[in-house]
SENUSE-193300 format. One record per residue: residue in one letter; x, y, z of N, C-alpha, C in turn. Coordinates in Angstrom, 3 decimals. Atoms other than C-alpha are relative to their C-alpha. Layout:
<rs>
{"a" {X Y Z} {X Y Z} {X Y Z}} ...
</rs>
This chain:
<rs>
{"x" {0.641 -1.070 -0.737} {14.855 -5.895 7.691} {-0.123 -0.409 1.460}} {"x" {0.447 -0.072 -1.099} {14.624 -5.526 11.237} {-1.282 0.410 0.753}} {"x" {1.341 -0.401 -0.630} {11.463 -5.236 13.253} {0.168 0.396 1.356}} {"x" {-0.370 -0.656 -1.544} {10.953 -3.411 16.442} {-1.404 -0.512 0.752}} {"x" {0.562 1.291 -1.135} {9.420 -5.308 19.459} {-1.486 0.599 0.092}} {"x" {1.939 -0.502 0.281} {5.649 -3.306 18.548} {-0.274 -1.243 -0.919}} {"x" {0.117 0.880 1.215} {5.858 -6.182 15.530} {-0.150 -1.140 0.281}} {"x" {0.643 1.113 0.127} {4.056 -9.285 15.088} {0.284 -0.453 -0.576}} {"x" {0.170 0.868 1.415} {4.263 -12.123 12.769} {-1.134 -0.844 0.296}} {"x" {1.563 0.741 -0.119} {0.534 -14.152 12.329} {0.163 -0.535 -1.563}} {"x" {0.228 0.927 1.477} {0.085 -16.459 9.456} {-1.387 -0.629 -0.503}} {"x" {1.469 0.591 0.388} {-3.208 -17.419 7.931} {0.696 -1.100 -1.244}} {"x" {-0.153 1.309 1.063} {-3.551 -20.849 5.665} {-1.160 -0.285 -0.672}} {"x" {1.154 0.802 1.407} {-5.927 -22.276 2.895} {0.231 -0.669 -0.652}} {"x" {-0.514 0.723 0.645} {-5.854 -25.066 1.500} {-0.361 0.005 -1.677}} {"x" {0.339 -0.651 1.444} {-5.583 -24.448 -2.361} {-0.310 -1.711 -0.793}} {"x" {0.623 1.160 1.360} {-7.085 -26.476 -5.669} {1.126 -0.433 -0.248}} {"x" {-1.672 0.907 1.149} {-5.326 -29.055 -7.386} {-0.158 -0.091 -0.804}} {"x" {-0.436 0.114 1.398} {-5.503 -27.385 -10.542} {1.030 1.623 0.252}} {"x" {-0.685 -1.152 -0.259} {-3.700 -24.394 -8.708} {1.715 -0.263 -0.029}} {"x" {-1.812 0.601 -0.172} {0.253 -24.505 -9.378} {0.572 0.143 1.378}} {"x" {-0.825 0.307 -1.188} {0.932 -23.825 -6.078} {-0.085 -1.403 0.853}} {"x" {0.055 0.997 -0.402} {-0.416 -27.086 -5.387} {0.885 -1.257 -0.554}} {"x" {-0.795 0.665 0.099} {2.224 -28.431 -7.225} {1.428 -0.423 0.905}} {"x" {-1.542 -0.076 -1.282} {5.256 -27.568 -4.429} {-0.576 0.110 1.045}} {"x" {0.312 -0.324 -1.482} {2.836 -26.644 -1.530} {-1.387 -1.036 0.783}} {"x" {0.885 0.699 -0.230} {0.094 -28.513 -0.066} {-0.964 1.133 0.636}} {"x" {0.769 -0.922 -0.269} {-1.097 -25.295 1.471} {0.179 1.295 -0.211}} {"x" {-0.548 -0.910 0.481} {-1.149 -21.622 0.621} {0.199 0.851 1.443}} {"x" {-0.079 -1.123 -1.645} {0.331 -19.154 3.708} {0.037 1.064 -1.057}} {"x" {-0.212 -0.729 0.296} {0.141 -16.073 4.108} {0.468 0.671 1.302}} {"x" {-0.774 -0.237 -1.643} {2.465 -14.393 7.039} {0.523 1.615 -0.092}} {"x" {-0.033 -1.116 0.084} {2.012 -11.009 8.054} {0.443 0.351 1.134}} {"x" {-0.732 -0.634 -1.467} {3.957 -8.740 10.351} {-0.387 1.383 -0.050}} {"x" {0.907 -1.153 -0.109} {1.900 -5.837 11.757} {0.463 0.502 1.452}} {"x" {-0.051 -0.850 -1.472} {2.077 -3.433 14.505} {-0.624 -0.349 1.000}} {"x" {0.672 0.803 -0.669} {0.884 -5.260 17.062} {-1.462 0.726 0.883}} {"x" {1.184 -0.778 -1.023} {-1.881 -2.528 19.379} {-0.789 0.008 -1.840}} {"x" {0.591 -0.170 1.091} {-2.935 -1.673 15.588} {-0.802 -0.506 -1.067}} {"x" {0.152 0.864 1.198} {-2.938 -4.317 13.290} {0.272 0.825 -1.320}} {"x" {-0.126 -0.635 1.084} {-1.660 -1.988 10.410} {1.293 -0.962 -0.313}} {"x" {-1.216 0.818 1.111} {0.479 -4.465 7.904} {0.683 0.881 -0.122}} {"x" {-1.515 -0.668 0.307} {4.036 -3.502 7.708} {0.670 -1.054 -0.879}} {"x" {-0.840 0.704 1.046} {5.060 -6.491 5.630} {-0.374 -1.396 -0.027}} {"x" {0.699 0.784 0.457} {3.836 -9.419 3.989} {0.982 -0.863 -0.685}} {"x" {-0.755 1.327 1.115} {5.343 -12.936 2.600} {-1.195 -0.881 0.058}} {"x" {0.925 0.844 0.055} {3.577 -15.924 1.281} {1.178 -0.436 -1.312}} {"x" {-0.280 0.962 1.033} {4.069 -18.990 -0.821} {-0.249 -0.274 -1.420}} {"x" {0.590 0.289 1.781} {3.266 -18.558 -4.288} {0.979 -0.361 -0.775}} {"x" {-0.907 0.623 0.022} {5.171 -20.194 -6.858} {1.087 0.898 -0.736}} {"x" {-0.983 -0.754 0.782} {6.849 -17.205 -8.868} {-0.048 0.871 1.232}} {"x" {-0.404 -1.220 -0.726} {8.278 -14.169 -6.741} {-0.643 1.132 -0.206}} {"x" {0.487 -1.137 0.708} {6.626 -11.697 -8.958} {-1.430 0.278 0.891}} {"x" {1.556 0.206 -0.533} {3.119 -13.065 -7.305} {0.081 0.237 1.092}} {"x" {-0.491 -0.153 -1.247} {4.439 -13.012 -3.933} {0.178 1.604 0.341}} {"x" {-0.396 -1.402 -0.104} {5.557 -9.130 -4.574} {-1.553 0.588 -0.111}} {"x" {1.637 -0.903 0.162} {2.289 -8.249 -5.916} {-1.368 -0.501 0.990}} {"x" {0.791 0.197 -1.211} {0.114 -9.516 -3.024} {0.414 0.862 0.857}} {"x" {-0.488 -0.770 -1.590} {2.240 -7.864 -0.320} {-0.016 1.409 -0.817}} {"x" {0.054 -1.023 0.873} {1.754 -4.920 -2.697} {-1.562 0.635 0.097}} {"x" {1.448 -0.012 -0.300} {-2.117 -5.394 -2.286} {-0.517 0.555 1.464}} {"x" {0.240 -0.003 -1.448} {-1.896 -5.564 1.629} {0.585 0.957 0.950}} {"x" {-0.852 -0.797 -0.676} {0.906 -3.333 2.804} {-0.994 1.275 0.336}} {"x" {1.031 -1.119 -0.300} {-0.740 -0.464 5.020} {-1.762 -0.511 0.180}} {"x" {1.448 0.083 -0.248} {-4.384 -1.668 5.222} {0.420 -0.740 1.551}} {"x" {0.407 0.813 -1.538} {-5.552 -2.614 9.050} {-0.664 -1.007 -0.153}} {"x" {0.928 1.797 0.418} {-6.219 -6.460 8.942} {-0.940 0.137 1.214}} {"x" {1.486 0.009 -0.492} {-9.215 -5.652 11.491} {-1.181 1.123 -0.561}} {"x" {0.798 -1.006 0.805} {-10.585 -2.498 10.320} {-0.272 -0.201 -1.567}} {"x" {-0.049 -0.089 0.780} {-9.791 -2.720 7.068} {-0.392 -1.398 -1.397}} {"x" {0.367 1.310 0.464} {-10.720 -6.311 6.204} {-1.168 -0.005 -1.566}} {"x" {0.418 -0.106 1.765} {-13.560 -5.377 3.486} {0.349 0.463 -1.313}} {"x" {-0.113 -0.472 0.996} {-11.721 -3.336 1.868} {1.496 -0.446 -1.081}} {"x" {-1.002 0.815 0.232} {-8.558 -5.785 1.789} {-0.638 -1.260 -1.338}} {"x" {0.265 1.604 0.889} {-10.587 -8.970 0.236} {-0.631 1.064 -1.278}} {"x" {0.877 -0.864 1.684} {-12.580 -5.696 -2.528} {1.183 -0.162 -0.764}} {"x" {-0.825 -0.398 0.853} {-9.195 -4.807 -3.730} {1.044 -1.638 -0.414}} {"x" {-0.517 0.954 0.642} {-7.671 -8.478 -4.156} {-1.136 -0.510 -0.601}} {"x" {1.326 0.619 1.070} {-11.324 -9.657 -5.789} {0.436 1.201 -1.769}} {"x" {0.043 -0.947 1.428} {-10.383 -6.594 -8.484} {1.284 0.126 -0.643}} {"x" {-1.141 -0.448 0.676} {-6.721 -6.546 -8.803} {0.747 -1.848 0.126}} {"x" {-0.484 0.909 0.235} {-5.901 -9.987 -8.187} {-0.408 -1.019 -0.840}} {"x" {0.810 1.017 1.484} {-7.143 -12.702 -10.915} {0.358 -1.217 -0.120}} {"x" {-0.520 1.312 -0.085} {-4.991 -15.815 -10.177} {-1.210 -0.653 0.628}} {"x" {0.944 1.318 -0.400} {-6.590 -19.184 -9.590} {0.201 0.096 1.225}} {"x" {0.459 -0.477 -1.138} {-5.809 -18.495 -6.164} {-0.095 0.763 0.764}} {"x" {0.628 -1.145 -0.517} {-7.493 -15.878 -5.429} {-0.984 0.098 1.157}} {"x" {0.725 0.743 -0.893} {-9.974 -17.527 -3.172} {1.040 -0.431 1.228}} {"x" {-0.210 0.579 -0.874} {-7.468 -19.084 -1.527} {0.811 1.525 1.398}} {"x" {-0.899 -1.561 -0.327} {-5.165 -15.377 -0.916} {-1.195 0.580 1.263}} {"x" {0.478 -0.371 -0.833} {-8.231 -14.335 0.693} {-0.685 -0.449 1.392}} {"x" {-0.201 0.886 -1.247} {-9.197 -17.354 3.308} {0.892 0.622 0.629}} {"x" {-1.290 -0.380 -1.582} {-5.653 -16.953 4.764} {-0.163 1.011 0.205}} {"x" {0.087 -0.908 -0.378} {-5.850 -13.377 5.083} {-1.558 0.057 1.495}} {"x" {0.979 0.208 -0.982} {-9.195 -14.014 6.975} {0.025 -0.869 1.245}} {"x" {-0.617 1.152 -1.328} {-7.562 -16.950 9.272} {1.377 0.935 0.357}} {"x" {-0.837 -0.747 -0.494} {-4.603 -14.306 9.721} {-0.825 1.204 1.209}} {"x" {0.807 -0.940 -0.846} {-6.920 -12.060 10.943} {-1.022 -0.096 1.316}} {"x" {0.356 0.539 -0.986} {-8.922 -14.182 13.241} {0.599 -0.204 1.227}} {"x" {-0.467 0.340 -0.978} {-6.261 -15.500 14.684} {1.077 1.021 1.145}} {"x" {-0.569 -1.767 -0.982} {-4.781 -11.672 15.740} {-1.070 0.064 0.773}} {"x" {0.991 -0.172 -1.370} {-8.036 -11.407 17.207} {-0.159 -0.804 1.270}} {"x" {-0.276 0.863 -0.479} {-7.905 -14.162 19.020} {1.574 0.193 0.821}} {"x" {-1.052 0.094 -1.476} {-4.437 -13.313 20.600} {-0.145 1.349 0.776}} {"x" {0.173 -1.487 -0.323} {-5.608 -9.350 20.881} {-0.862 -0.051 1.157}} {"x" {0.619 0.925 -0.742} {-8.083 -11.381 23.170} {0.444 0.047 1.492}} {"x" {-0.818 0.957 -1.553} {-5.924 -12.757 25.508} {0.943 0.711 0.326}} 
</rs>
């Protein structure tokens, strides 16, 4: 996919349990979102999890919500639809993704 020069990429991190499998290949969990940059409305979402399936169904969770506006209602709907062991961690990075947009929306 191509992105058009309104588009961001920002990455939030957490460092996950070590009874979490992603802590078997990763040492940390990302999560790297590319949003409309004046907006912050997610247009597309990757991250490190260790099956693909998990990876689909997160960016499945996030796609369309505004990571500033929409922030409570981002971490409600992965507390109810997501259930993996890191679930905690899914929502840190999203919250260090989101900081750190503010932080360049800033400057």
């Amino acid at each position: 996919m191509i992105y058009t020069k309104n588009k961001i990429y920002i990455t939030g991190t957490e460092k996950v349990d070590a009874n979490d499998p992603i802590s078997a290949i990763y040492d940390m969990f990302f999560v790297g979102l590319i949003l409309e940059k004046e907006s912050g409305r997610i247009v597309d979402v990757t991250c490190n999890m260790v099956r693909d399936v998990t990876s689909e169904f997160i960016k499945s969770i996030l796609i369309n919500y505004n990571l500033v506006d929409d922030i409570e209602l981002i971490v409600e709907e992965i507390k109810d639809r997501f259930l993996g062991i890191a679930q905690k961690a899914v929502i840190a990075a999203v919250k260090d993704a989101r900081n750190k947009y503010l932080m360049a929306k800033s400057n």
